[in-house]
PDB file of N, CA, C and O in Angstrom:
ATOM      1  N   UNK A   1      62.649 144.091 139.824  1.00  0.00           N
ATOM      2  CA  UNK A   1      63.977 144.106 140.405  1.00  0.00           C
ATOM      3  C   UNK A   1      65.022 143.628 139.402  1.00  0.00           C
ATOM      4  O   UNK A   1      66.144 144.133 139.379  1.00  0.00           O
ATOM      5  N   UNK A   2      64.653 142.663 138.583  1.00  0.00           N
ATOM      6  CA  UNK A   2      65.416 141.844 137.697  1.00  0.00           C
ATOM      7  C   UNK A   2      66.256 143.297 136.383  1.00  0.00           C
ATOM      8  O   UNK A   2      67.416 143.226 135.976  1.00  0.00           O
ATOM      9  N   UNK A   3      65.437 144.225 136.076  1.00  0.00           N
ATOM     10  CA  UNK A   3      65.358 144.738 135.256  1.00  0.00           C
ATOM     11  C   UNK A   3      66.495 146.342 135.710  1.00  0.00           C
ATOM     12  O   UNK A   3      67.286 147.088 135.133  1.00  0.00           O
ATOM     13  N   UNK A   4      66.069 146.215 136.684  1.00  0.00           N
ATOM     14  CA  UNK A   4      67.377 147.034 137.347  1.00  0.00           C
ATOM     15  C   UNK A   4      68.580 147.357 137.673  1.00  0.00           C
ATOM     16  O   UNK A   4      69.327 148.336 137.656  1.00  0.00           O
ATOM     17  N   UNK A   5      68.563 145.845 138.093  1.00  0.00           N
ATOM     18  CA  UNK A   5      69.823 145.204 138.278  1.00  0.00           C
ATOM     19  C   UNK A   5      70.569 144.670 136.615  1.00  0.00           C
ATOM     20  O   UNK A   5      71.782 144.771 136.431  1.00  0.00           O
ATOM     21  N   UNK A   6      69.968 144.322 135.929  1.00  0.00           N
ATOM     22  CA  UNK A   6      70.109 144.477 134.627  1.00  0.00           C
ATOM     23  C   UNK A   6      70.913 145.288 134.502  1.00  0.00           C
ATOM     24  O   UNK A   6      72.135 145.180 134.612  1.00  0.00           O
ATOM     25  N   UNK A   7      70.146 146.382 134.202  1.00  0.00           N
ATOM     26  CA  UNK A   7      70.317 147.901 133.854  1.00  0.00           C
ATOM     27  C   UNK A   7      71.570 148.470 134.237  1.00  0.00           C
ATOM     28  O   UNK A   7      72.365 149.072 133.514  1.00  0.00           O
ATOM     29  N   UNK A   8      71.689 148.125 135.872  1.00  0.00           N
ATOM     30  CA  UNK A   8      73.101 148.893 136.441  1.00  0.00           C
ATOM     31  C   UNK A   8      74.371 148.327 135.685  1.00  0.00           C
ATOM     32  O   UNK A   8      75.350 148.927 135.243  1.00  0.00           O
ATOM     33  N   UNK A   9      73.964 146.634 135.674  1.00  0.00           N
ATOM     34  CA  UNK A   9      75.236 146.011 135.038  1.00  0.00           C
ATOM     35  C   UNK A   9      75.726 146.632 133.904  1.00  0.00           C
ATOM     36  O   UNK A   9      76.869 147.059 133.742  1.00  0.00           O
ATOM     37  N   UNK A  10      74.393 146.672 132.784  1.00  0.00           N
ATOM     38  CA  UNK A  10      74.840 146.905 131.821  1.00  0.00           C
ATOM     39  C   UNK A  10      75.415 148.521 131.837  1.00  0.00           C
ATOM     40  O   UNK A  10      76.463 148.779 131.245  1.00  0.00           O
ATOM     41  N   UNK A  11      74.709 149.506 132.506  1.00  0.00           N
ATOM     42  CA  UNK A  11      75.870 150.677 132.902  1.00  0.00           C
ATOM     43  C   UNK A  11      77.098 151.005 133.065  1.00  0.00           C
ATOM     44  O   UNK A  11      77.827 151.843 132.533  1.00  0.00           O
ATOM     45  N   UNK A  12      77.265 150.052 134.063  1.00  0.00           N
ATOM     46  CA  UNK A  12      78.387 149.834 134.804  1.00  0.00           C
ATOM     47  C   UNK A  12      79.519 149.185 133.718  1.00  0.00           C
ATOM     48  O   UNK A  12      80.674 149.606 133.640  1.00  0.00           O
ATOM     49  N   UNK A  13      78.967 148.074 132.889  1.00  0.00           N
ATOM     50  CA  UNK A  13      79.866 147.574 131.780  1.00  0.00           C
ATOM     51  C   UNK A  13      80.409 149.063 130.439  1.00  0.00           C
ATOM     52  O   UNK A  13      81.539 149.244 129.985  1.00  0.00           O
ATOM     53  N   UNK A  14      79.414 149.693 130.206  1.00  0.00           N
ATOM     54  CA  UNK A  14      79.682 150.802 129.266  1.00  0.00           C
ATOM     55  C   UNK A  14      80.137 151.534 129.626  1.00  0.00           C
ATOM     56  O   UNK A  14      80.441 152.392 128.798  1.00  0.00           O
ATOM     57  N   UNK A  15      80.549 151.799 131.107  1.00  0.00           N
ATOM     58  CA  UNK A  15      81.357 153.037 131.921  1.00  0.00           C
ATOM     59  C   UNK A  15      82.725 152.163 131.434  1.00  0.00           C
ATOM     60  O   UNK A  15      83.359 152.658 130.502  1.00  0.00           O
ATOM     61  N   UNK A  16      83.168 151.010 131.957  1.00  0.00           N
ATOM     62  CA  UNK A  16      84.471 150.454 131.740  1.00  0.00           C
ATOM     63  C   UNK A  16      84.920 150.573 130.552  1.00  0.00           C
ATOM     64  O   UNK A  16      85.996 151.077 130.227  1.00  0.00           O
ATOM     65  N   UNK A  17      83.973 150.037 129.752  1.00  0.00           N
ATOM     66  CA  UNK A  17      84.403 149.892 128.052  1.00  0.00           C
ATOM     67  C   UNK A  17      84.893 151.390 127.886  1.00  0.00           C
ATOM     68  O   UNK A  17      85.952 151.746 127.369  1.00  0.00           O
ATOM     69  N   UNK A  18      84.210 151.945 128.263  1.00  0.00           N
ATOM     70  CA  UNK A  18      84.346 153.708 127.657  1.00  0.00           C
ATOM     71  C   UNK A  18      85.807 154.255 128.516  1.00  0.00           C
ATOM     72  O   UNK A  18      86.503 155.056 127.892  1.00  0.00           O
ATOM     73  N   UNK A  19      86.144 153.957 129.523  1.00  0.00           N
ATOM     74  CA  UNK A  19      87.332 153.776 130.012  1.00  0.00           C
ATOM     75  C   UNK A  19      88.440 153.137 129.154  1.00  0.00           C
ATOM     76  O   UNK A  19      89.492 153.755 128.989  1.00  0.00           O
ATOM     77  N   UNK A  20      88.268 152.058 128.663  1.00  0.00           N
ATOM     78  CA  UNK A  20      89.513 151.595 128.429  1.00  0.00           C
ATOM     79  C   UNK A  20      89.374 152.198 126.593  1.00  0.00           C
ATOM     80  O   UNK A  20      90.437 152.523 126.065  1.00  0.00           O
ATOM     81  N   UNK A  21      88.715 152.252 126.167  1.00  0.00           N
ATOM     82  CA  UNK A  21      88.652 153.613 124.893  1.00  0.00           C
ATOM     83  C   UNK A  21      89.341 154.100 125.096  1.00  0.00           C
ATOM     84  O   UNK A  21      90.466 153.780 124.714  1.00  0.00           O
ATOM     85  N   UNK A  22      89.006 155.673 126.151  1.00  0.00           N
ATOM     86  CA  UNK A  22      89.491 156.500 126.518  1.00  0.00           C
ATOM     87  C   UNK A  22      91.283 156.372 126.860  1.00  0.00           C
ATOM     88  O   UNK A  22      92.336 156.985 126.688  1.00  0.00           O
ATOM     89  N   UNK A  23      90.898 155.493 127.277  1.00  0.00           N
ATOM     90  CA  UNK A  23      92.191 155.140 127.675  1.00  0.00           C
ATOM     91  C   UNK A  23      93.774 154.564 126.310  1.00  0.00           C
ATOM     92  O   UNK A  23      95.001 154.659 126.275  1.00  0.00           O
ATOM     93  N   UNK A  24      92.745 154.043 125.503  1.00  0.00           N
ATOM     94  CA  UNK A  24      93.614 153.573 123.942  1.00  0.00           C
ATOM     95  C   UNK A  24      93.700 152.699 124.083  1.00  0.00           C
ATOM     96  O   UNK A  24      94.595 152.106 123.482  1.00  0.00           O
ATOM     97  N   UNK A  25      92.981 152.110 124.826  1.00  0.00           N
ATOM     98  CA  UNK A  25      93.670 150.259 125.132  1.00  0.00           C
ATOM     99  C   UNK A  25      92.806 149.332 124.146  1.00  0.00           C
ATOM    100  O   UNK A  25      92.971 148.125 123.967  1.00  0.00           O
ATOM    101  N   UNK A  26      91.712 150.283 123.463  1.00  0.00           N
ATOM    102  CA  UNK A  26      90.525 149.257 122.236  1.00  0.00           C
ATOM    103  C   UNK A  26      90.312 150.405 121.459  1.00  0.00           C
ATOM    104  O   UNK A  26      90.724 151.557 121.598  1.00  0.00           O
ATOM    105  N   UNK A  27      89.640 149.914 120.668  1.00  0.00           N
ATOM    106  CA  UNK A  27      89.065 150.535 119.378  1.00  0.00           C
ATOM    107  C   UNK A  27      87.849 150.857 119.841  1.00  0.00           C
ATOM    108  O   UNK A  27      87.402 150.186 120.771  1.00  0.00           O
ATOM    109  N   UNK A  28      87.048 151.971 119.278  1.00  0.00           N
ATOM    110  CA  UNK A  28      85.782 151.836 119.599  1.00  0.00           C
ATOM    111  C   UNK A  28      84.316 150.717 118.689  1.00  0.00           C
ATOM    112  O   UNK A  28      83.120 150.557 118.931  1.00  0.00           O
ATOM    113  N   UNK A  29      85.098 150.273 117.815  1.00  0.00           N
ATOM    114  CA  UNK A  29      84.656 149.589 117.157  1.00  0.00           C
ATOM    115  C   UNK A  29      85.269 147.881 117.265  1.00  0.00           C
ATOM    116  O   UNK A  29      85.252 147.171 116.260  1.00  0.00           O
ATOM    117  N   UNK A  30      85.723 147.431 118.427  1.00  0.00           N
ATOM    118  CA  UNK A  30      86.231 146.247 119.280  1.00  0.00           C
ATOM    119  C   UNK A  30      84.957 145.333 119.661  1.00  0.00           C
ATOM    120  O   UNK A  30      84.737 145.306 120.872  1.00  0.00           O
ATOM    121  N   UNK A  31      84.344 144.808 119.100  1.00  0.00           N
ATOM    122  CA  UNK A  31      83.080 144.420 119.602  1.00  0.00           C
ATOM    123  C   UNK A  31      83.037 142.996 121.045  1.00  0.00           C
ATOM    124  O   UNK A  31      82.186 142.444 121.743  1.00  0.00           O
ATOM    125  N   UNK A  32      84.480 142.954 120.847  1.00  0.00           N
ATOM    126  CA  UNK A  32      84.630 141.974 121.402  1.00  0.00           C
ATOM    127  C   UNK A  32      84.726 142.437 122.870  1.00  0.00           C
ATOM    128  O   UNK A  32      84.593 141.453 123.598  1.00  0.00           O
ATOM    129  N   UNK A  33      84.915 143.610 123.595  1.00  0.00           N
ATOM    130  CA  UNK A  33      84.786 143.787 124.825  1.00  0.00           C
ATOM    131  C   UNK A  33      83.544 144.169 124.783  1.00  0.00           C
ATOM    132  O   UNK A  33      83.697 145.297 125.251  1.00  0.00           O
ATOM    133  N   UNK A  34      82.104 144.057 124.514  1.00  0.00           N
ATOM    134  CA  UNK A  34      80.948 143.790 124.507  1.00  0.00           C
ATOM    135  C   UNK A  34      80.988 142.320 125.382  1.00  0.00           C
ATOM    136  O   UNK A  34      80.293 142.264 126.397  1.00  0.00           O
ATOM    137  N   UNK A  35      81.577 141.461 125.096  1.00  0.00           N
ATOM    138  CA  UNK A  35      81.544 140.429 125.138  1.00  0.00           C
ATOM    139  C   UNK A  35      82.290 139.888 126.404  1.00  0.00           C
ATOM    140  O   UNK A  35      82.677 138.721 126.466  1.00  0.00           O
ATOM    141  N   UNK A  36      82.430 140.599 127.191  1.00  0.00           N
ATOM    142  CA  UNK A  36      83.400 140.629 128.682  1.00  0.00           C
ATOM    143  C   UNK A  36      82.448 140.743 129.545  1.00  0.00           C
ATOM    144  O   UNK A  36      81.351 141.235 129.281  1.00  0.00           O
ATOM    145  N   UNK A  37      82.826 140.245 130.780  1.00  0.00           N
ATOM    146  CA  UNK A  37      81.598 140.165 131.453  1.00  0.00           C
ATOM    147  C   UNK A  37      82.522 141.480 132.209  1.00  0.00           C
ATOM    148  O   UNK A  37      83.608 141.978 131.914  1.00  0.00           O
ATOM    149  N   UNK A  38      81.180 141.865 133.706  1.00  0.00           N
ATOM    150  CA  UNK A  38      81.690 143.427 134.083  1.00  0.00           C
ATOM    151  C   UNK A  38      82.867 142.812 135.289  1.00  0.00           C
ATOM    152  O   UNK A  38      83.680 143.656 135.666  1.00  0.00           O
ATOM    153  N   UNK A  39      82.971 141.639 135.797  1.00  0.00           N
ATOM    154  CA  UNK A  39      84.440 141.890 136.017  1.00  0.00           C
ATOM    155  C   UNK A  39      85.338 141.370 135.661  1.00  0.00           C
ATOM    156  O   UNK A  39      86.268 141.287 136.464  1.00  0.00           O
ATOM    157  N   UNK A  40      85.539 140.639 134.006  1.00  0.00           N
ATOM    158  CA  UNK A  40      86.460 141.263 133.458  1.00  0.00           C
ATOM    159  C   UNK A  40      87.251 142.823 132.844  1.00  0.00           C
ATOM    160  O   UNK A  40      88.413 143.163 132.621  1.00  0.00           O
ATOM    161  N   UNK A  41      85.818 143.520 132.730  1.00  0.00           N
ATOM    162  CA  UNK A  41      86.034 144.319 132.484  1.00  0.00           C
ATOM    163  C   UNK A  41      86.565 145.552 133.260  1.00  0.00           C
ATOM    164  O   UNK A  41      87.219 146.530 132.900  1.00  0.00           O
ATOM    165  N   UNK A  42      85.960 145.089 134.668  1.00  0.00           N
ATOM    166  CA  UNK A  42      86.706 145.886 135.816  1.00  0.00           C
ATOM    167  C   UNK A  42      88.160 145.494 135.876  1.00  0.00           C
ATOM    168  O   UNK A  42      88.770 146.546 135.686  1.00  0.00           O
ATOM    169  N   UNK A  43      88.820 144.748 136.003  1.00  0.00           N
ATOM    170  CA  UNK A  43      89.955 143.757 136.073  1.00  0.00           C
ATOM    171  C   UNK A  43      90.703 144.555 135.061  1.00  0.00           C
ATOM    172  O   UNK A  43      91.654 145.210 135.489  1.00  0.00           O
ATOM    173  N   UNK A  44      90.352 144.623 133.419  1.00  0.00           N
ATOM    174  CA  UNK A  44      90.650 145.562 132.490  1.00  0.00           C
ATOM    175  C   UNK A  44      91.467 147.037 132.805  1.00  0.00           C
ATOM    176  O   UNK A  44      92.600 147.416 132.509  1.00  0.00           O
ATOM    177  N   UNK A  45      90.360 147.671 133.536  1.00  0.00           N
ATOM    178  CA  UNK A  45      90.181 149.187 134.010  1.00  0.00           C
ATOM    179  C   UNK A  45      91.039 149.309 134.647  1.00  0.00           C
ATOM    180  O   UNK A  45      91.810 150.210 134.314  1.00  0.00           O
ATOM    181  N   UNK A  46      91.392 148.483 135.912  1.00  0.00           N
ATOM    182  CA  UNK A  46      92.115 148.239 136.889  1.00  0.00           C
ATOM    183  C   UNK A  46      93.410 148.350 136.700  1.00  0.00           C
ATOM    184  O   UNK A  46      94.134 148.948 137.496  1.00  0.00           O
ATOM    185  N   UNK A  47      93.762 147.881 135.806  1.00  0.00           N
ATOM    186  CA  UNK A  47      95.284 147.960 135.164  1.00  0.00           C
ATOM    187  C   UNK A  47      95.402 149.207 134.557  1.00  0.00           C
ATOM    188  O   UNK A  47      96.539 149.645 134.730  1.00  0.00           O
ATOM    189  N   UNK A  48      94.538 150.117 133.780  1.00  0.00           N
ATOM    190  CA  UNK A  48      94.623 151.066 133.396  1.00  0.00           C
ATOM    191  C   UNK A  48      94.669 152.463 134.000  1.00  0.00           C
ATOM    192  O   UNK A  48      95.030 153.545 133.537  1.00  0.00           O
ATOM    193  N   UNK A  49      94.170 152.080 135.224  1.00  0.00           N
ATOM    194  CA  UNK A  49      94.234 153.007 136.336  1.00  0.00           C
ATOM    195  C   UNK A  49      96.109 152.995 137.324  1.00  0.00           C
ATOM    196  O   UNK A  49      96.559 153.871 138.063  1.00  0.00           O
ATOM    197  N   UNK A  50      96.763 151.649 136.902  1.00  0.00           N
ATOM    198  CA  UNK A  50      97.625 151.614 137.789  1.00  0.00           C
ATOM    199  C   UNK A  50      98.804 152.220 137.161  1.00  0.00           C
ATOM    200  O   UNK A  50      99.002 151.767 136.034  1.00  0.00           O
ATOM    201  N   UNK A  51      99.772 153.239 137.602  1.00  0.00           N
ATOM    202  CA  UNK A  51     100.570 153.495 136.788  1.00  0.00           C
ATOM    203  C   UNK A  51     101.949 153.024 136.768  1.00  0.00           C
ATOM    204  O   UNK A  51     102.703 153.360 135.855  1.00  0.00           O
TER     205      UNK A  51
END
């Protein structure tokens, strides 16, 4: 179970990151939103979605 739930997080974190890329808001070479947990990183997205 541990390993799953893992898994989604870490999904779920590389969907955002790849969002706010996409978006221009980082570099893809930013290592430091590696380093965000997933809801900062939602929190991130969130703003990027609002117009």
């Amino acid at each position: 179970m541990k390993n799953h739930l893992r898994t989604a997080v870490e999904s779920m974190k590389e969907h955002y990151i790849q969002k706010l890329i996409d978006a221009g808001m980082y570099q893809a070479s930013d290592e430091m939103l590696k380093s965000l947990t997933l809801t900062e990183l939602e929190a991130l997205a969130s703003r990027v979605e609002r117009p």
